[in-house]
N, C-alpha and C positions, 0 to 999 in steps of 0.2 A: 450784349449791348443792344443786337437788332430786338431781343423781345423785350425790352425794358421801353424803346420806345413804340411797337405797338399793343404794349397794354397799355401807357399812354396818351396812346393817342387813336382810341381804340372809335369805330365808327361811332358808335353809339351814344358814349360819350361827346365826341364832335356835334353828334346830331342835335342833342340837348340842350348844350352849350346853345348852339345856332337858334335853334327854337327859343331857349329863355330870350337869347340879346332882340328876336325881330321880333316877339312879341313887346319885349322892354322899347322898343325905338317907334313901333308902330301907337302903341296907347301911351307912352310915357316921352316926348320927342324930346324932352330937358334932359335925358338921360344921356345924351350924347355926346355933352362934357366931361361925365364919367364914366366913358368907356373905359377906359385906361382903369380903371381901379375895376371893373368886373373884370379884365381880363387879368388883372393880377391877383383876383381874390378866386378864379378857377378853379386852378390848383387845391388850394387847402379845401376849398368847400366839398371837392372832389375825394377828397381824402377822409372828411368827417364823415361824409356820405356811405364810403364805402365800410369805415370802419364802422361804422354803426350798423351796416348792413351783415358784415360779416360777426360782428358780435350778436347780433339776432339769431341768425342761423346757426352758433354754436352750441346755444343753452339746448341742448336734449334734452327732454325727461328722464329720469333716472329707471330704471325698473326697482320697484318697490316689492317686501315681502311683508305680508300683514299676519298678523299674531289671528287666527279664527276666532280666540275665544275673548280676547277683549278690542279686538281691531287697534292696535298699535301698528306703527311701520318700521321698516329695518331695510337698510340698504345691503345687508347679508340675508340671507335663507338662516342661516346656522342660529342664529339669533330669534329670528323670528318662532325658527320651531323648538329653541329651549325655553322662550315664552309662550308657547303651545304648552308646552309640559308643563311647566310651573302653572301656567293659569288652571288648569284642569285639574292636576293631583291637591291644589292650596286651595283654588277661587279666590287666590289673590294678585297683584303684582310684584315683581322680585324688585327692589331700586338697584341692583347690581346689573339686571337684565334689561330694564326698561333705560338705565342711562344712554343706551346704545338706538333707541329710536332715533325717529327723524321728529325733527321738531316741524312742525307744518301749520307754520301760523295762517293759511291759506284754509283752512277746515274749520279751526275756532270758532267759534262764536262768540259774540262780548253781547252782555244783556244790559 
């Protein structure tokens, strides 16, 4: 229970809090009929914040393996280097091999 409430009520957060309300009271002075509703709107905004924070910092990049000879990607090696093989011995691509790419619509181009 003690760390439940000082990650709550953690300085930094207090200090932000404090910063928004005396900037809000100092240029905004009609704000001070609705204190009461930022102080109850804290909390959740505090909680969108952080989830969004910590949902940013999850996405890793993945490590990618690229096929040399036609630069496809594959989230295995094993793949990538049976698309090695087939592209070199054929000079084509396998559709049984290539289903297993990554699709990377971040690279495309549209003309």
């Amino acid at each position: 229970m003690k760390n439940i409430f000082k990650t709550c009520c953690n300085w930094k957060v207090l200090l932000g809090i404090l910063g928004v309300l005396l900037f809000a009271f100092i240029f905004v002075p009609q704000i001070a009929n609705y204190a009461w509703v930022l102080l109850v709107l804290v909390c959740p905004l505090s909680m969108v914040l952080m989830l969004a924070a910590m949902n940013h910092k999850s996405h890793k990049p993945e490590k990618e393996f690229v096929c040399p000879e036609c630069g496809l990607e594959y989230r295995e090696p094993e793949w990538a280097r049976k698309c090695a093989a087939w592209c070199t011995e054929h000079r084509s691509c396998h559709l049984e091999i290539t289903k297993h790419a990554i699709k990377n619509t971040e690279k495309r181009t549209t003309l």
